[in-house]
GUTOR-586865 format. One line per 2 residues: number of its first residue (from 1); their letters; for each residue x, y, z of C-alpha. Coordinates in nm, 4 decimals. Example, Ala and Ser with C-alpha at 12.3 -4.5 7.8 and 13.67 -1.06 7.14 Angstrom:
1 = AS = 1.2300,-0.4500,0.7800; 1.3670,-0.1060,0.7140
This chain:
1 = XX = 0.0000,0.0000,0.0000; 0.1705,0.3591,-0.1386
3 = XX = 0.2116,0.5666,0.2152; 0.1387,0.9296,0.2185
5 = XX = 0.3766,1.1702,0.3672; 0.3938,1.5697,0.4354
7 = XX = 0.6389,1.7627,0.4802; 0.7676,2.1553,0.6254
9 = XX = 1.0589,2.2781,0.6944; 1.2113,2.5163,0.9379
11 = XX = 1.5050,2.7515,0.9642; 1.8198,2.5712,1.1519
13 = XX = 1.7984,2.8419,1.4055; 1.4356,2.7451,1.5085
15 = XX = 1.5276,2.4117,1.5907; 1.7965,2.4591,1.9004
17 = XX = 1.9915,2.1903,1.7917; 2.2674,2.3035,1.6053
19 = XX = 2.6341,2.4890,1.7161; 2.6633,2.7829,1.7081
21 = XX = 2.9856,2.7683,1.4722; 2.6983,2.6112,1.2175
23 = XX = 2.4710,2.8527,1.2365; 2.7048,3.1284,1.1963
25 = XX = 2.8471,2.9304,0.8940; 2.4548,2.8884,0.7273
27 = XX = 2.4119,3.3033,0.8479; 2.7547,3.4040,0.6840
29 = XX = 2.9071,3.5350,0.9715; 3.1622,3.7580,0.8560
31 = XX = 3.4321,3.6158,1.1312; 3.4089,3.3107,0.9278
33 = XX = 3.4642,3.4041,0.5493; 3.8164,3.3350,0.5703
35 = XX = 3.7851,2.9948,0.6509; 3.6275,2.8550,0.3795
37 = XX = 3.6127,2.9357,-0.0437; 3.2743,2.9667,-0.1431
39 = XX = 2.9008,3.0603,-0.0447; 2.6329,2.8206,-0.1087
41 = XX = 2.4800,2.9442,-0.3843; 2.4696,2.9535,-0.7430
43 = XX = 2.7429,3.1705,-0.7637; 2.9468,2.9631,-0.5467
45 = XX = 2.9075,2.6438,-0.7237; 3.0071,2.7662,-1.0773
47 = XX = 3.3355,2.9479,-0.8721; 3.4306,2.5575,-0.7366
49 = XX = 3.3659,2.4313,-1.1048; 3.5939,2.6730,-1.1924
51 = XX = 3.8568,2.5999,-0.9553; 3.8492,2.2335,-0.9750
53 = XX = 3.8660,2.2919,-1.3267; 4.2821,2.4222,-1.3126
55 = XX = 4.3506,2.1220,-1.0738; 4.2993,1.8478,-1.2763
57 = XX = 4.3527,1.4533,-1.1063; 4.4629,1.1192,-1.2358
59 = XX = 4.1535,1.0312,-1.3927; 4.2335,0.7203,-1.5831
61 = XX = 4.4005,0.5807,-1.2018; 4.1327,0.7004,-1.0060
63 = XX = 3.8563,0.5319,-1.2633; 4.1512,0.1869,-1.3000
65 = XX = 4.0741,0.1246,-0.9237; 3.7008,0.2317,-0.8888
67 = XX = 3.6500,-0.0539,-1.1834; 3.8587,-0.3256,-0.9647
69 = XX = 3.6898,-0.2582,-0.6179; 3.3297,-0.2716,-0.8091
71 = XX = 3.3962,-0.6672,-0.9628; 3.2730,-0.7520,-0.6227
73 = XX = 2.9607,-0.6108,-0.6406; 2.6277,-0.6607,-0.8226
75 = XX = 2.5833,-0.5405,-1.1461; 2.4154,-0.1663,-1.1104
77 = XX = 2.3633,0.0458,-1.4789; 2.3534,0.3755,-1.3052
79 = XX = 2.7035,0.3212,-1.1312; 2.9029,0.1750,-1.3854
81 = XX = 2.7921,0.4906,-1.6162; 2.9349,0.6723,-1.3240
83 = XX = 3.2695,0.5503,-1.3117; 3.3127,0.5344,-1.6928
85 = XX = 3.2155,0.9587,-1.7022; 3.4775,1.0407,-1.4388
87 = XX = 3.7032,0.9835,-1.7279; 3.5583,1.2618,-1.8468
89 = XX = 3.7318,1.6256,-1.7664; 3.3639,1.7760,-1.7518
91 = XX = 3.2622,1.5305,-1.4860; 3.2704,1.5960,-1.0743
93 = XX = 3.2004,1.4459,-0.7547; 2.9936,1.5645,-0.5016
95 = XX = 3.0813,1.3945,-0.1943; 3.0281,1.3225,0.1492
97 = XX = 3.2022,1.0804,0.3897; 3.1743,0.8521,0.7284
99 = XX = 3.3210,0.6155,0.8909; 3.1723,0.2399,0.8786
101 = XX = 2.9927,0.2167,1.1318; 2.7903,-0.1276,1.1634
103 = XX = 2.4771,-0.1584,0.9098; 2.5035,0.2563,0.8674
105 = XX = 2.5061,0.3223,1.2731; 2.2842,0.6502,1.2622
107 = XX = 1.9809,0.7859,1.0520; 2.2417,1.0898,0.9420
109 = XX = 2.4518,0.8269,0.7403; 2.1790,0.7709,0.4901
111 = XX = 2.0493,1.1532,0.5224; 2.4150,1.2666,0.3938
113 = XX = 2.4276,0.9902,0.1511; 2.0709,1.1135,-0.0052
115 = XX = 2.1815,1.4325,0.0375; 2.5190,1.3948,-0.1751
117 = XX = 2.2828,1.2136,-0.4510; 2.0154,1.4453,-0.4730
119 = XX = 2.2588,1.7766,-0.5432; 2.4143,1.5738,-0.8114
121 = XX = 2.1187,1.4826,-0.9650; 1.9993,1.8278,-0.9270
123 = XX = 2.3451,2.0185,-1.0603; 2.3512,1.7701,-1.3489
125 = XX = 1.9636,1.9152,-1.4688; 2.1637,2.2813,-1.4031
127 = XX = 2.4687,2.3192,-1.4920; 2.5236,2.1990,-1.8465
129 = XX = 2.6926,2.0477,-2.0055; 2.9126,1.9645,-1.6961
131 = XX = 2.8459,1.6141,-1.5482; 2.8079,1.5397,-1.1420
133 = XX = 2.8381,1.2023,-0.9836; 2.7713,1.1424,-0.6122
135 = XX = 3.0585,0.9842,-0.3845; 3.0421,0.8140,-0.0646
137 = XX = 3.4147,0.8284,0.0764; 3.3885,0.5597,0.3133
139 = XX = 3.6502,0.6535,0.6340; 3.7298,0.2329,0.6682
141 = XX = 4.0753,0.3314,0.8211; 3.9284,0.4699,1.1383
143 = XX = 4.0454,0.2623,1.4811; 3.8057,0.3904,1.7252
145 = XX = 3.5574,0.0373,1.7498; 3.3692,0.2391,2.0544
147 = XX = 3.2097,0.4755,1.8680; 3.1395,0.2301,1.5602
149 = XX = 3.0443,-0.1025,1.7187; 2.6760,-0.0204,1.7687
151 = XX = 2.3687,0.0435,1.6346; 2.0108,0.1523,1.8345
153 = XX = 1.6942,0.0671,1.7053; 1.3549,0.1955,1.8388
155 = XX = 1.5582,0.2820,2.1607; 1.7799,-0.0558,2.1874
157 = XX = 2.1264,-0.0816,2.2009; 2.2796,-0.3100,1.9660
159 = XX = 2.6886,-0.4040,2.0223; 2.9172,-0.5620,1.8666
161 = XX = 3.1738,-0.6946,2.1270; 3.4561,-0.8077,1.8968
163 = XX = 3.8040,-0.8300,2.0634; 3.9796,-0.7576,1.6853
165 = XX = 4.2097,-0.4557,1.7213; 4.3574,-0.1947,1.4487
167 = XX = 4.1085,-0.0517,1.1527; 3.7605,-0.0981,1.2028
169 = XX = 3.7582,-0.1604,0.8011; 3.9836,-0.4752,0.7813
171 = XX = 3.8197,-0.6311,1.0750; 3.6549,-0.8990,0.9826
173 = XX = 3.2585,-1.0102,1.0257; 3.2460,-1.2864,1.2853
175 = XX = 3.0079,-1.5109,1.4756; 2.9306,-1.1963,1.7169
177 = XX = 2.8422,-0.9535,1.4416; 2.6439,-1.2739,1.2799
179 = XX = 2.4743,-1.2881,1.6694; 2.4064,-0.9366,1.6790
181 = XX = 2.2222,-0.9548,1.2956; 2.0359,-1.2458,1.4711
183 = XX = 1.9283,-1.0344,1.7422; 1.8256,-0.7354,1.5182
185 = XX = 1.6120,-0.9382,1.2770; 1.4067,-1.0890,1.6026
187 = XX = 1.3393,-0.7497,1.6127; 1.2592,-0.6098,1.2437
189 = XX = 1.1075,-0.9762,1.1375; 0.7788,-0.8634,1.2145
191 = XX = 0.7614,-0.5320,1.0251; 0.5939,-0.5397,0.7157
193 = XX = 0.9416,-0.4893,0.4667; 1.1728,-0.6585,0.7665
195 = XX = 1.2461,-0.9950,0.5735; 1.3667,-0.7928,0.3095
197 = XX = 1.6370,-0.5857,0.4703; 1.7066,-0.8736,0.6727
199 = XX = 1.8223,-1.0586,0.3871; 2.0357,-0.7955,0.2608
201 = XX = 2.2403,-0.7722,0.6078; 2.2746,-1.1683,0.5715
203 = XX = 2.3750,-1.1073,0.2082; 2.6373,-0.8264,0.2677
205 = XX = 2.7922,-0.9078,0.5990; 2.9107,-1.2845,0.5855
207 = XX = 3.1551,-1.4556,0.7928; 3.5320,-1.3354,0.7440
209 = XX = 3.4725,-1.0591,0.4743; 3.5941,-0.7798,0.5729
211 = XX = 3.4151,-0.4593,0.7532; 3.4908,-0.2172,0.5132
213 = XX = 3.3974,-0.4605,0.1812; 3.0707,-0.5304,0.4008
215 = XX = 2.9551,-0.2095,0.4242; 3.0548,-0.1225,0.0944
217 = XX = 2.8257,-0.4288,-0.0502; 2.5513,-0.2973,0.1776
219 = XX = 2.5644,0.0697,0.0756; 2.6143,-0.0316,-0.3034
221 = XX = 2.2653,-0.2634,-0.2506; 2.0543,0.0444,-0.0851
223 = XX = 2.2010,0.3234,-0.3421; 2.3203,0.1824,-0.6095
225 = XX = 1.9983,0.2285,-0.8163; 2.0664,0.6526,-0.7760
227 = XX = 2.4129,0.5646,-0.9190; 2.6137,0.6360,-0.5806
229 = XX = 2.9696,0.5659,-0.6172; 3.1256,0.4249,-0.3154
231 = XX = 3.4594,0.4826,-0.2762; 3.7509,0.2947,-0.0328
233 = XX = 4.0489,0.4807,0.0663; 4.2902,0.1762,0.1183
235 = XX = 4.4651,0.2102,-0.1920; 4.8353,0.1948,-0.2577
237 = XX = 4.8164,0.3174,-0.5992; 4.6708,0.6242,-0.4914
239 = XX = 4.8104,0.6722,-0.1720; 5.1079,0.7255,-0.3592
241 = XX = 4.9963,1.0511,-0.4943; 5.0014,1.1717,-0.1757
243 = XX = 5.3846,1.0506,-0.0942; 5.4998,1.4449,-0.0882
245 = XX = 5.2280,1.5758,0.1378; 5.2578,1.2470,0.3954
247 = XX = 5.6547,1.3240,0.3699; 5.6723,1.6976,0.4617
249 = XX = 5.3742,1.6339,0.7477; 5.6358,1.3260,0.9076
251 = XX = 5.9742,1.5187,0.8500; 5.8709,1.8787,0.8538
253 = XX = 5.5615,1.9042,1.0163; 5.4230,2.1789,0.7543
255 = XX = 5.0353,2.0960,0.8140; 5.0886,2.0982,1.1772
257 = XX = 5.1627,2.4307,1.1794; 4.9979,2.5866,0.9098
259 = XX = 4.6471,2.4324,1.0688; 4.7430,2.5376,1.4427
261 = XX = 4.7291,2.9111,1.3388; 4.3789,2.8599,1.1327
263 = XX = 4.2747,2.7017,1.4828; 4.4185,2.9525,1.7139
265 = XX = 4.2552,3.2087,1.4682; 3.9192,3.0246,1.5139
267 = XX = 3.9561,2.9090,1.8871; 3.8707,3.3159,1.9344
269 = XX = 3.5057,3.2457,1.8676; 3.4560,2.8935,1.8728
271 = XX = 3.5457,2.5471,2.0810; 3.7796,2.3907,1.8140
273 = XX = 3.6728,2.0337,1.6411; 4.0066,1.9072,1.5810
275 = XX = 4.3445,1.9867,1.6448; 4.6672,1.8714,1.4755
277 = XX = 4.9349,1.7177,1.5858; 5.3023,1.7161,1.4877
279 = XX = 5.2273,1.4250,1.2949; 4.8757,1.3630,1.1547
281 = XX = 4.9394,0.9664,1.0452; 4.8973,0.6326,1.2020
283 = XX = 5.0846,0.3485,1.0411; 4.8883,0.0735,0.9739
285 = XX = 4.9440,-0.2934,0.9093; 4.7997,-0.5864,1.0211
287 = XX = 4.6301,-0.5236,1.3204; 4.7441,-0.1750,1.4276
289 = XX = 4.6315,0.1254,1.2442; 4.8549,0.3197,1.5781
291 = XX = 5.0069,0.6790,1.5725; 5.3216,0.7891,1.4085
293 = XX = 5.5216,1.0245,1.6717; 5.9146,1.1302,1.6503
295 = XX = 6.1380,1.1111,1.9957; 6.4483,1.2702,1.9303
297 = XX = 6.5986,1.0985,1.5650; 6.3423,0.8408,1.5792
299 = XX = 6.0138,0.7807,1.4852; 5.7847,0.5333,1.6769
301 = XX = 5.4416,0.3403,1.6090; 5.3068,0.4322,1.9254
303 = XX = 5.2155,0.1854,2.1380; 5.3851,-0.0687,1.9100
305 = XX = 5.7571,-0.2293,1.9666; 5.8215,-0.0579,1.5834
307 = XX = 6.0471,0.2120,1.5082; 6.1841,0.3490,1.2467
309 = XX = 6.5290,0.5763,1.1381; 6.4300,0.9036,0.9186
311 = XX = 6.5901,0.6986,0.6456; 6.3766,0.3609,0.7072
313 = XX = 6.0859,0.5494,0.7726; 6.1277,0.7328,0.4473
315 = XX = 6.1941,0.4491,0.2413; 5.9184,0.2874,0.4058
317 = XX = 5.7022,0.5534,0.2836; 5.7754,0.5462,-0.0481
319 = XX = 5.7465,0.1418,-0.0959; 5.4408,0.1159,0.1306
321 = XX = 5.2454,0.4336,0.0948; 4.9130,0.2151,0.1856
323 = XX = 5.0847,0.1793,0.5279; 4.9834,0.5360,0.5890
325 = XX = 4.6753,0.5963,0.7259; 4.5572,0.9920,0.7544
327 = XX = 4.4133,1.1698,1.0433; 4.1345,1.4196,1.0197
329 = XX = 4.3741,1.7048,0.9393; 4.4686,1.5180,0.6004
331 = XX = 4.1866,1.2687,0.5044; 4.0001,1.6055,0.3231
333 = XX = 4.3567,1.6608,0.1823; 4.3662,1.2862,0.0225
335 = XX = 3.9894,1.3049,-0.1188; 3.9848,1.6502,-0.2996
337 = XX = 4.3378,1.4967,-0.4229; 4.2006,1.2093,-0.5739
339 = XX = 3.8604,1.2781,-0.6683; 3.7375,1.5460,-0.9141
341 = XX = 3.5583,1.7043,-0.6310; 3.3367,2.0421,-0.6224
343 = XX = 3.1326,1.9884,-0.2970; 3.1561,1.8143,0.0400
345 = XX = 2.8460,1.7511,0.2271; 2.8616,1.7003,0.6071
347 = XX = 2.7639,1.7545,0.9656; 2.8178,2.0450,1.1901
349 = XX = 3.1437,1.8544,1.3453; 3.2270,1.7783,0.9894
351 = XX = 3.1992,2.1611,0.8700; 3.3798,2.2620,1.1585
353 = XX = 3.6900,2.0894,1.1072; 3.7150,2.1671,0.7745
355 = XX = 3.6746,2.5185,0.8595; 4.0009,2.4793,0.9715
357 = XX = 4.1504,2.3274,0.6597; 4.1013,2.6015,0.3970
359 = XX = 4.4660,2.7651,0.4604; 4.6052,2.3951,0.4173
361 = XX = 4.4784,2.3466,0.0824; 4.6256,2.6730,-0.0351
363 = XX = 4.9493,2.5807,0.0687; 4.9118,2.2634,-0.1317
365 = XX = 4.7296,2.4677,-0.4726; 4.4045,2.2182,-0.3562
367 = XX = 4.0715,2.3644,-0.4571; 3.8984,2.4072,-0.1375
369 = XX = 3.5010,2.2485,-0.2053; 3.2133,2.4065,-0.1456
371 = XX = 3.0900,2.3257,0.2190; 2.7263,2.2185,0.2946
373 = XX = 2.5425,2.1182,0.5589; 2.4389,1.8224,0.5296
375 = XX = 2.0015,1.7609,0.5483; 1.8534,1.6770,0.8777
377 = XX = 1.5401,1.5426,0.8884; 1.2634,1.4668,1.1545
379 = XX = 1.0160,1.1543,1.1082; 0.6849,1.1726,1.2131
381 = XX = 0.5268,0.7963,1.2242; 0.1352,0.8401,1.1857
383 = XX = 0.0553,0.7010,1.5388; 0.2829,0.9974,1.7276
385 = XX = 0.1150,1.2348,1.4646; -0.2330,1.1588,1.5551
387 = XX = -0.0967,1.2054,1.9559; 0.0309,1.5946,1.8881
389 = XX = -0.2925,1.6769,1.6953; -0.5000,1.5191,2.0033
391 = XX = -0.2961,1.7963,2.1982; -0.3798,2.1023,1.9453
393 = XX = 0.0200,2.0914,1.8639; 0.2324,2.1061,1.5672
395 = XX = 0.5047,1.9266,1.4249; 0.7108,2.2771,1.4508
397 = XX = 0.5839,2.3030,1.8031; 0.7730,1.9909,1.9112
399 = XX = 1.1190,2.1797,1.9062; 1.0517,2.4082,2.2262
401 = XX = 1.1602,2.2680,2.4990; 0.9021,2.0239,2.6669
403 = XX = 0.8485,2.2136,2.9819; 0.7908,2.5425,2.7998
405 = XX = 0.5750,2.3577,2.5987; 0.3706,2.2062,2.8738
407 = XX = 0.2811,2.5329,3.0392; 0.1907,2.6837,2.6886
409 = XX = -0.0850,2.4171,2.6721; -0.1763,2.5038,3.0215
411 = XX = -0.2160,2.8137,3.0127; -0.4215,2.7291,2.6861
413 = XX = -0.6867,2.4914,2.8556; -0.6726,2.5987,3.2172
415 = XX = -1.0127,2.7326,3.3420; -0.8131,2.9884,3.6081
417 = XX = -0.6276,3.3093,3.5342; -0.2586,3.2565,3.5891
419 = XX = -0.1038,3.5452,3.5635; -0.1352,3.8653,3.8002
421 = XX = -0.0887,4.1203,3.5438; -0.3935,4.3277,3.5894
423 = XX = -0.2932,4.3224,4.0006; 0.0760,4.4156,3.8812
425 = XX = -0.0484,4.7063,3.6970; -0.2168,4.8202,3.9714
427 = XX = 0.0628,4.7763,4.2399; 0.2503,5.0196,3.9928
429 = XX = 0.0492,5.2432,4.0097; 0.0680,5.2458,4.3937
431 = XX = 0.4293,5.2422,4.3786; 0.4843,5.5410,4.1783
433 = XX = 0.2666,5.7349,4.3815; 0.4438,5.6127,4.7250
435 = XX = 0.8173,5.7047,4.5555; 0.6640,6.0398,4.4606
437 = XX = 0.5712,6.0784,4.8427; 0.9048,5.9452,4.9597
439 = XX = 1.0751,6.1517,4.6871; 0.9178,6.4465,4.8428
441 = XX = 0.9762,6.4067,5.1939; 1.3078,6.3090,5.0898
443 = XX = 1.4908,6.2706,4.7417; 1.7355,6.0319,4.9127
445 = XX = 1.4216,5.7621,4.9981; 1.3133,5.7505,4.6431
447 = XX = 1.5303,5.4803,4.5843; 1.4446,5.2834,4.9263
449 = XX = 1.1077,5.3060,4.7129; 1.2057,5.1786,4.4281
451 = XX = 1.3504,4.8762,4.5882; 1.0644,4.7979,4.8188
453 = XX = 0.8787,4.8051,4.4121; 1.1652,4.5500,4.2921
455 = XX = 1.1186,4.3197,4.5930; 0.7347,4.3501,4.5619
457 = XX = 0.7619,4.2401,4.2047; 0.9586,3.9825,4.2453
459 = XX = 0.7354,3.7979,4.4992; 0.4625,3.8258,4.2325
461 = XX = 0.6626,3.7210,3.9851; 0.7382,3.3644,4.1996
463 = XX = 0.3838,3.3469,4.3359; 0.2997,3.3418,3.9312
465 = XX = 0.5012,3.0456,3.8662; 0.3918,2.8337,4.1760
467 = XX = 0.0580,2.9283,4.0360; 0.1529,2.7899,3.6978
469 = XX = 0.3085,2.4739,3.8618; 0.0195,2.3719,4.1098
471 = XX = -0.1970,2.3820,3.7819; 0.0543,2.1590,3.5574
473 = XX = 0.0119,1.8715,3.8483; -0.3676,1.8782,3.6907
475 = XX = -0.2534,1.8315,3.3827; -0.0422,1.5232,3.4636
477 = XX = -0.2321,1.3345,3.1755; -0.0983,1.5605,2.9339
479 = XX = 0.2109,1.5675,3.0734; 0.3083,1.2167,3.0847
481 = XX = 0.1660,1.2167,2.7069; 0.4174,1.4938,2.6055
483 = XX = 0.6820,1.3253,2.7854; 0.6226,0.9401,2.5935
485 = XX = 0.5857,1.1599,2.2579; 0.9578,1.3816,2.3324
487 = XX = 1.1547,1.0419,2.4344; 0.9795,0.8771,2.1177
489 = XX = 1.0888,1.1774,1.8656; 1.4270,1.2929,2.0367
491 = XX = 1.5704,0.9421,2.1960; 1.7780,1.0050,2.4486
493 = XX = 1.6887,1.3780,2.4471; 1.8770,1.3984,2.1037
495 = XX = 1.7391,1.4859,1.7631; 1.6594,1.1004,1.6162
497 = XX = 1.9203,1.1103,1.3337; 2.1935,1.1302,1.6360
499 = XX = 2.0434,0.8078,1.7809; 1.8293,0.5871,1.5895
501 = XX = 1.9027,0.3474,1.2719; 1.7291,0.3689,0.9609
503 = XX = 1.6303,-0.0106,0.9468; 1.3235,-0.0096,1.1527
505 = XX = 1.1750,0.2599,0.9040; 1.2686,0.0907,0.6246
507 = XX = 1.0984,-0.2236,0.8207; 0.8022,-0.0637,0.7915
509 = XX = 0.7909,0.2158,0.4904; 1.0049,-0.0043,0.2116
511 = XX = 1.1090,0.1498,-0.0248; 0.9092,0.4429,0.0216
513 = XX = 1.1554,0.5475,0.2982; 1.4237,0.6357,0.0721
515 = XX = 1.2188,0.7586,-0.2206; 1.0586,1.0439,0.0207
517 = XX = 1.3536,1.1343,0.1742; 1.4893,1.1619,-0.1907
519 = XX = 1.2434,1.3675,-0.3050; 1.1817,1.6033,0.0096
521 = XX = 1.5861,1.6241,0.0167; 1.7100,2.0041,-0.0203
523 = XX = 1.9897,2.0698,-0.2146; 2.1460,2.3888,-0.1325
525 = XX = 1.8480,2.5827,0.0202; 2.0031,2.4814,0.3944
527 = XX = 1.6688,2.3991,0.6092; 1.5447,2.1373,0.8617
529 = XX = 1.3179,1.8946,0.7517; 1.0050,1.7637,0.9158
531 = XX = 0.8326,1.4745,0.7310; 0.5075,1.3538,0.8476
533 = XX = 0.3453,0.9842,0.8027; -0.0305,1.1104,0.7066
């Protein structure tokens, strides 16, 4: 049965959710303009064509292992016509990026992802005859298992409690992620589309494939239809293009310092994301991806019994680029090296980092890509719908804060007066006429007046509120009903893309879980979305 949805959006500032370093970035604060290359806009995006246009990349490499890493996957029109046009020197990316986090972690993963496709699609209809595909950069290097070992779905935790070390991309899928898939379809079987994505986790995460090739296979089976390229890092080939860069951040330290003064710049104004370090790679092999750090002539996998000379390191470098793994300070640097890329879509921690990247890529003669935030989306399942309506409430209404909210419908329904304004009026009155008769007597006791006023008021004032709360315990009804529909919509007190996974809607919508958020996706416009089962 085709679902029905609605949707309205609302400025970012509305929603108190979002930093304050993101909201100055949507509002074009002017503190900010030197961080970053161009404004989201029409203007902007024909300036990054423009730039990316006079630093051209290895094309035919880039396209040589794209084609290898794809004979794994199932055959998909839309993506192989993608590939084959980045051969093209009219053709760009649009990108975003994430780590792999088990089956997509968080409901942002596949709003970015949607995002990324959906301005492609869109600049391709506007900006011929140049040619966009959308890129998923997966970040299958990162070590920290913590923060991708989980998923939550409809408020449970889900863990993964593997005791492999190193990458979180070359760890391998074994009998406690295939326990953990067990114990997640339990849960989805009984939806309506829950066989079917079900069957795709079976299909995509089997027993000693890698992470990384896992999620890959899993992202290429929900987007490959829109053509989404998805692209892993861990190549020597084109590591090696970025042998000069790796070399002068291990021996000279050059982004180190060139990013510390962005962030001391930025740090004036804002708490920073990210900061460098003297070195900003981890050396990774086998089962360590660990940190590369220099004590006085040598250099040292941290935490590892490996060290290296300059000279060994060096040489090390150049036969084993792959080894190198980047931090955040350089992974932007490797992507707009390797990929044609105009745009990068992410979060507000995302933006912010890169905010503090723009000076590196000028140093290296790197186009700096346009910046957008990526869409954010609330979704409104028909039964919590029907529940605000019952209250006389709006979707848009559900982003005050609940106790603010509570006493506006109080002071809605309530049969009493709470509020003493007519009696405060009145007392004013009084009091201006006593400080005129103090004043009088004596100018110095006008201002014992006017305090006796202040202390008056603010008696009233707290009399007010105990008014207001004696009449909220009558609406305890209401309130426990506002309270089940605030932990349902914002899990955790969180907006629901920061907690939940997307498999439970797509349980129970299909299909037509992606398609609407496709089609109610924003491109460059910059707003929060609110979609609403009908």
């Amino acid at each position: 049965m085709a679902r029905s949805f609605q949707s309205s959006y609302i400025p970012y500032t509305e929603t108190g959710w979002f930093s304050k370093i993101s909201i100055d970035y949507l509002q074009r604060a002017s503190f900010l303009k030197e961080f970053y290359a161009f404004d989201v806009n029409d203007y902007g995006v024909r300036s990054a064509i423009e730039a990316r246009k006079l630093a051209p990349v290895n094309r035919a490499l880039l396209v040589d292992v794209l084609k290898k890493q794809y004979e794994t996957a199932n055959h998909q029109t839309a993506v192989e016509a993608n590939i084959d046009g980045l051969l093209h020197e009219n053709t760009f990316t649009v990108c975003t990026a994430h780590q792999p986090n088990i089956f997509t972690g968080h409901l942002y993963f596949i709003y970015k992802i949607l995002h990324t496709i959906k301005l492609a699609e869109e600049l391709k209809k506007q900006y011929h005859p140049y040619n966009f595909v959308p890129v998923f950069f997966m970040g299958s290097e990162d070590a920290d298992l913590e923060e991708l070992n989980h998923v939550i779905i409809d408020g449970k935790k889900y863990t993964w409690h593997t005791r492999q070390t190193g990458a979180v991309g070359s760890m391998k899928v074994d009998d406690l992620l295939l326990k953990v898939i067990d114990e997640i379809a339990s849960r989805l079987a009984v939806e309506e589309y829950g066989k079917d994505i079900i069957d795709a986790l079976k299909k995509c995460f089997q027993k000693n494939t890698s992470i990384a090739q896992s999620t890959f296979l899993f992202i290429h089976h929900l987007f490959g239809r829109y053509g989404l390229i998805v692209f892993l890092p861990e190549s020597e080939v084109l590591k090696k293009e970025m042998t000069g860069i790796f070399e002068e951040d291990i021996f000279e330290n050059i982004p180190s310092a060139i990013v510390n003064d962005t962030v001391n710049r930025l740090s004036a104004q804002y708490k920073v994301q990210a900061n460098p370090r003297a070195i900003n790679l981890f050396y990774m092999k086998d089962n360590i991806r660990n940190r590369i750090v220099q004590k006085d002539e040598k250099y040292f996998v941290d935490d590892t019994d490996i060290a290296f000379t300059a000279d060994e390191l060096r040489k090390e470098l150049h036969t084993h680029p792959g080894r190198f793994s980047p931090n955040v300070i350089l992974r932007g640097i490797y992507q707009e090296k390797i990929l044609p890329n105009i745009a990068f879509i992410g979060g507000g921690g995302e933006l912010a980092y890169w905010l503090e990247l723009k000076t590196l890529f000028d140093n290296y003669h790197l186009p700096f890509p346009l910046l957008i935030l990526r869409n954010s989306f609330l979704l409104i399942e028909n039964k919590y719908r029907r529940q605000y309506q019952k209250l006389g409430l709006t979707a848009k209404d559900l982003f005050q804060q609940e106790n603010l909210l509570l006493s506006e419908i109080v002071k809605k329904h309530t049969p009493h007066r709470l509020n003493l304004e007519e009696e405060k009026f009145q007392l004013r009155q009084t009091y201006t006429a006593i400080e005129k008769v103090a004043k009088d007597t004596d100018v110095t006791l006008a201002q014992h007046a006017e305090a006796l006023e202040t202390a008056a008021f603010k008696k009233i004032e707290a009399l007010e509120k105990k008014m207001l709360r004696a009449e909220k315990r009558k609406f305890a009804d209401i309130k426990n009903q506002l309270a089940k529909l605030y932990s349902s919509l914002f899990p955790g007190n969180n907006l629901q893309e920061r907690t939940e996974n997307f498999m439970l809607f797509y349980a129970r919508w299909g299909n037509d879980f992606f398609d609407v958020l496709y089609k109610k996706s924003l491109t460059l416009e910059q707003e929060f979305c609110i979609i609403e089962e009908e």
